[in-house]
VOGU-3710 file (C-alpha; in Angstrom, 3 decimals, decimal comma):
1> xxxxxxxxxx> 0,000/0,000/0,000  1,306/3,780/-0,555  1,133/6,257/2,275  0,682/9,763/1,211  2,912/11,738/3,709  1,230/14,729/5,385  4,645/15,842/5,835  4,898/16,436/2,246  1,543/17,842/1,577  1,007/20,905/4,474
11> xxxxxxxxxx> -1,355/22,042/2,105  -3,831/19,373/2,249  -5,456/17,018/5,422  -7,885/14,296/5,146  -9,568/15,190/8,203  -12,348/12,288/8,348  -14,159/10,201/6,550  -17,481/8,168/6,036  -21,410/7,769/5,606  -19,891/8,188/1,735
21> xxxxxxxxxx> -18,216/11,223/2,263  -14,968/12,760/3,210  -13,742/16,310/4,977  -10,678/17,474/2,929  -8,371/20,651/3,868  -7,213/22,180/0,724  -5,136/25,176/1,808  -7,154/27,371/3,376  -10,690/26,153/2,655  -11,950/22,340/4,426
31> xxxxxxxxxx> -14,306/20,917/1,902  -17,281/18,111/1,997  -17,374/15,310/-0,546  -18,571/12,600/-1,663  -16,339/9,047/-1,549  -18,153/5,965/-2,696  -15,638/3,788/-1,325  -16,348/5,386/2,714  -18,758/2,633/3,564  -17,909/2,583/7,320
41> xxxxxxxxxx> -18,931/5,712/9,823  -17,136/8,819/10,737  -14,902/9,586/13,756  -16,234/12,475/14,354  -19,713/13,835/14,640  -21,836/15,499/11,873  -21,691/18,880/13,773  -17,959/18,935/14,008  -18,143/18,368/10,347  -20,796/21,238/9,793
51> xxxxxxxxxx> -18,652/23,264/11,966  -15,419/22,540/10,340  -16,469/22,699/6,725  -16,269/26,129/4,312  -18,096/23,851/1,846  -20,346/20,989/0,290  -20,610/19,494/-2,887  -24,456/18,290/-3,119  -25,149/15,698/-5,415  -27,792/16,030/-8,235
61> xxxxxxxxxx> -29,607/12,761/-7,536  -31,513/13,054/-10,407  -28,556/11,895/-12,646  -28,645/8,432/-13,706  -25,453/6,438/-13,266  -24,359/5,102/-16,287  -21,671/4,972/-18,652  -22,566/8,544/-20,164  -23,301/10,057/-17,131  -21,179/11,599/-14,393
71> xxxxxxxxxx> -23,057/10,097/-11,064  -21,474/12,687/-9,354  -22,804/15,782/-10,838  -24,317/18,080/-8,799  -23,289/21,770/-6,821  -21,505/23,482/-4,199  -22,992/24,739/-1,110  -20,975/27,849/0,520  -21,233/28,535/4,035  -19,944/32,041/3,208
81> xxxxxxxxxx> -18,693/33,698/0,212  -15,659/32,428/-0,891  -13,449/32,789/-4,307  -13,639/31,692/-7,361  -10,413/30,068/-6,956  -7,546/29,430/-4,719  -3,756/28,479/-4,811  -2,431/25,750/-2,933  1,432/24,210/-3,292  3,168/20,716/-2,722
91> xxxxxxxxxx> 6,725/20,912/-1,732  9,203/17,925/-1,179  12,639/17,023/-1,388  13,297/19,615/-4,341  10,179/19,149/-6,061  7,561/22,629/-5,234  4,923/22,949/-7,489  1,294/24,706/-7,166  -2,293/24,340/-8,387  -4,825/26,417/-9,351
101> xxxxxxxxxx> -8,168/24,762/-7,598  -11,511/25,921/-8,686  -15,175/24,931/-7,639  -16,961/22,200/-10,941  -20,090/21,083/-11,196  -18,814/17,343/-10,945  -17,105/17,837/-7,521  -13,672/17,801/-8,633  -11,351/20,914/-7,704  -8,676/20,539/-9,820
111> xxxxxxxxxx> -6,265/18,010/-7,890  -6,011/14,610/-6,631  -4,007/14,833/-3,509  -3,684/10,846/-3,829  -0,689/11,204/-6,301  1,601/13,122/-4,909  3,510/9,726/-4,444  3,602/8,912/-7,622  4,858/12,432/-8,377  7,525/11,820/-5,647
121> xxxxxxxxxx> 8,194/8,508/-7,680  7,859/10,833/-10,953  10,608/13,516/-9,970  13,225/11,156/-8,878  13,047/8,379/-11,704  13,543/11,527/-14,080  16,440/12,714/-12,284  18,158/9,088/-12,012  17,490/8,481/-16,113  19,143/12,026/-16,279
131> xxxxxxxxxx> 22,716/10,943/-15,311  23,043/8,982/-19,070  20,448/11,313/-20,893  20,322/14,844/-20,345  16,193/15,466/-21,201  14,238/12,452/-21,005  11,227/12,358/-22,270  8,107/12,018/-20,547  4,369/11,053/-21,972  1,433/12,057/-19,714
141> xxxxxxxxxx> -1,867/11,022/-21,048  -5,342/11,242/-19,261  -3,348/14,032/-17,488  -5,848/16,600/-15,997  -4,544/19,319/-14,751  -0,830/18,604/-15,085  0,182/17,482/-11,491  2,211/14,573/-13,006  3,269/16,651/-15,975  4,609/19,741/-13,649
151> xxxxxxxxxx> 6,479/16,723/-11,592  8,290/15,736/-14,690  8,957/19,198/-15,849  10,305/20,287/-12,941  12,840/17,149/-12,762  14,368/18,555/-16,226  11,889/16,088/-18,501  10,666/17,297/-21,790  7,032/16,869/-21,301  4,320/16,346/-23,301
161> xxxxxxxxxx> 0,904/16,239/-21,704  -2,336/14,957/-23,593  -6,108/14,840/-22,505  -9,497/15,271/-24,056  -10,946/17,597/-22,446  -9,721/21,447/-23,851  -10,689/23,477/-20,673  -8,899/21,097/-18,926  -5,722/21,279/-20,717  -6,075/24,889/-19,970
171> xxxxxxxxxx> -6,233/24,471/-16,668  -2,969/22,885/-16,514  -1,457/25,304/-18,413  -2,879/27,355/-15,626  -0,653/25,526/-12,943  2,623/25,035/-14,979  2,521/29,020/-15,106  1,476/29,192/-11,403  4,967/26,628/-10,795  7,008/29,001/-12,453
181> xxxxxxxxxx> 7,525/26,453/-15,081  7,352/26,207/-19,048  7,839/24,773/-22,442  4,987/21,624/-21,597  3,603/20,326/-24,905  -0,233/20,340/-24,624  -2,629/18,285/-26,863  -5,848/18,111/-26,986  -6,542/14,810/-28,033  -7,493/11,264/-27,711
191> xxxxxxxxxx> -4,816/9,117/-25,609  -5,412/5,856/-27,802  -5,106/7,306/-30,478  -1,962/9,564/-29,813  -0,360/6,430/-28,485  -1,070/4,303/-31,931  0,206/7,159/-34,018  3,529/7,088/-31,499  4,057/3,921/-32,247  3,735/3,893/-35,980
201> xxxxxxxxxx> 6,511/7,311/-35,860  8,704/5,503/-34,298  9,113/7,316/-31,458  10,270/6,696/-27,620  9,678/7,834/-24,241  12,020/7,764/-21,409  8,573/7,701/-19,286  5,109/7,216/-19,463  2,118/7,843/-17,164  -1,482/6,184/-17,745
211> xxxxxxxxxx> -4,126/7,900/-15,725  -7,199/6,312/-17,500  -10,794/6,783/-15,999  -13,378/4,015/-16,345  -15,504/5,679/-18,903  -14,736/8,742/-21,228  -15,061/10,689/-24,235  -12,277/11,883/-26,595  -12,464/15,658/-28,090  -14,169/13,819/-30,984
221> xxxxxxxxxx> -16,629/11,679/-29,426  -14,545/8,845/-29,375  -15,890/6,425/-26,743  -13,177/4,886/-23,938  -14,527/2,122/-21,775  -11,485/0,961/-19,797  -11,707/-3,013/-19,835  -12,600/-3,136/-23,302  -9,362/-0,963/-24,754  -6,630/-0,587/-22,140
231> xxxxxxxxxx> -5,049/-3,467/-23,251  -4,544/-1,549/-27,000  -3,530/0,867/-25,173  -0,783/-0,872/-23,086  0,579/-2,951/-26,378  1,243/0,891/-27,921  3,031/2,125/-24,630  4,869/-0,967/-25,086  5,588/0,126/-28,303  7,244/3,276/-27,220
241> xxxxxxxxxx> 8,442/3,251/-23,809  12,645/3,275/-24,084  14,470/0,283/-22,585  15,442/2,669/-19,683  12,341/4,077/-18,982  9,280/4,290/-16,402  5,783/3,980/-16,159  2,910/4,306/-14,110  -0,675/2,855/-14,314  -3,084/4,406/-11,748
251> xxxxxxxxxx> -6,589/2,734/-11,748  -10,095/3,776/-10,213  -12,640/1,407/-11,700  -13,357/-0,363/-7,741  -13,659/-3,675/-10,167  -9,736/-3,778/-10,819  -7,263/-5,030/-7,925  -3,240/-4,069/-8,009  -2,938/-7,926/-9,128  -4,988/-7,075/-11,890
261> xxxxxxxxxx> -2,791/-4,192/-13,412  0,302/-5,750/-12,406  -0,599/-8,594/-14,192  -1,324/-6,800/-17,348  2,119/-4,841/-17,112  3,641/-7,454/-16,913  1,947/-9,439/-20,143  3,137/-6,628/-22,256  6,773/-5,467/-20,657  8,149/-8,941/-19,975
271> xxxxxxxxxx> 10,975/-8,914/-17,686  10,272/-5,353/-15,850  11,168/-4,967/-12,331  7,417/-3,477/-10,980  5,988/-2,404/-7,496  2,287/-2,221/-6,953  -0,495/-1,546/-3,765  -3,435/0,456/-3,340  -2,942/4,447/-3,008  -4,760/5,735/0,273
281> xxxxxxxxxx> -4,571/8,752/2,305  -4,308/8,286/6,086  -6,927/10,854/8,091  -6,760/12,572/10,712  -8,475/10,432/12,659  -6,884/7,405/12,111  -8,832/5,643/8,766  -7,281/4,737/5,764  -9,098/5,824/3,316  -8,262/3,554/-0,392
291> xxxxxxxxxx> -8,197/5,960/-3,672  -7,416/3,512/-6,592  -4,727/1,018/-7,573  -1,274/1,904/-9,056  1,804/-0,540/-10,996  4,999/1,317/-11,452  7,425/-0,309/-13,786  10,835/1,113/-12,454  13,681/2,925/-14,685  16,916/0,860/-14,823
301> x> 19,902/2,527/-14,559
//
């Protein structure tokens, strides 16, 4: 399992957690939100949470959940007036980068404090591969709002960064500014199909990070259900990852175990030395609350 350090993230605290919901501390501002996988009950009482919390996101239950559907849309409710947006940073062992967070109507604030171990993992494979090759290159697809990407870029990688989703992409350009940073390549574009094309060019990364959701939609339309094409998508990444290089598979579909995605790392880069677990957050009071499954093939040196 991977432990998210609170003494790497000051700016965020998983305060509690449970009745399907969690109480978050980004920066400034503690937030309410819904977590599907907080089956148990809280630590502390509802009126400590009430008390505690800046914020709610409020589900819109009349939202059907299904493949086309976000189950968690739905809106914020503000115990007082608050911005637009806020800054927050993550800072560890040379790596300081910041994000840009900003109330959606899906619940989602721009970050997912979950992988700041992989961009731990991120910063230091990059700056091991850089003692034989001066700018590796890194692939980041499904990438959000960059958190992985400004990792990366701040190691010295030359980065290029691809999602579907345009405002997104903005977004992140939004936080590689905000991290005094620069010179990410952004696409907005399908990840399958980016990685076939790869492939057929030829070309090679010196690291590659998957960060696929269950369902999705490319900038096209084009449909991504994530048992039915991830292995296409690993067999291109096998295609293109260099000898040297990294990867790392992060996984939220609560049908798919670490075995799982190990296993089908493993069927398509024979041979790789890999580590695997669950991601979870400790709280503050003492749960461990699970956020997805991760492989990690590791550089060799």
């Amino acid at each position: 399992m991977e432990l998210v350090s609170p003494e790497h993230w000051k700016d965020y605290e998983l305060i509690d957690s449970g009745n399907f919901e969690k109480l978050e501390r980004f920066g400034a501002y503690t937030l309410i939100r819904p977590e599907p996988q907080a089956l148990w009950n809280r630590v502390m009482k509802e009126e400590e949470w009430n008390r505690l919390a800046d914020a709610k996101f409020v589900r819109d239950t009349s939202k059907k959940n299904n493949r086309d559907t976000n189950s968690e849309q739905g809106g914020w409710s503000f115990k007082a007036k608050l911005p637009a947006s806020w800054n927050i940073k993550y800072n560890h062992a040379g790596l300081n980068i910041k994000f840009k967070l900003q109330w959606t109507s899906f619940g989602h604030i721009g970050v997912f404090p979950e992988q700041a171990s992989n961009w731990d993992f991120i910063y230091d494979s990059i700056n091991k591969i850089k003692t034989t090759i001066a700018e590796p290159k890194v692939l980041n697809m499904f990438a959000y709002t960059g958190g992985a990407s400004l990792a990366a870029k701040a190691a010295g990688a030359d980065v290029t960064h691809v999602d579907a989703v345009r405002n997104v992409v903005t977004w992140a350009n939004d936080n590689m500014q905000l991290s005094g940073l620069n010179n990410i390549r952004w696409l907005v574009e399908d990840a399958l199909k980016f990685a076939r094309r790869e492939a057929k060019r030829g070309k090679f990364y010196e690291g590659i990070i998957l960060d696929p959701p269950a369902y999705g939609r490319g900038p096209e339309g084009e449909k991504w259900v994530l048992e039915e094409q991830l292995s296409e998508l690993m067999q291109s990444c096998a295609a293109i990852l260099a000898k040297n290089g990294f990867l790392i598979l992060n996984l939220y579909s609560m049908g798919l175990s670490s075995l799982v995605a190990n296993n089908l790392i493993r069927s398509f880069f024979p041979g790789a030395v890999t580590s695997f677990g669950e991601s979870f957050i400790l709280s503050k009071s003492g749960q461990q609350l699970p956020l997805g499954v991760y492989v990690r093939i590791e550089p060799k040196l």
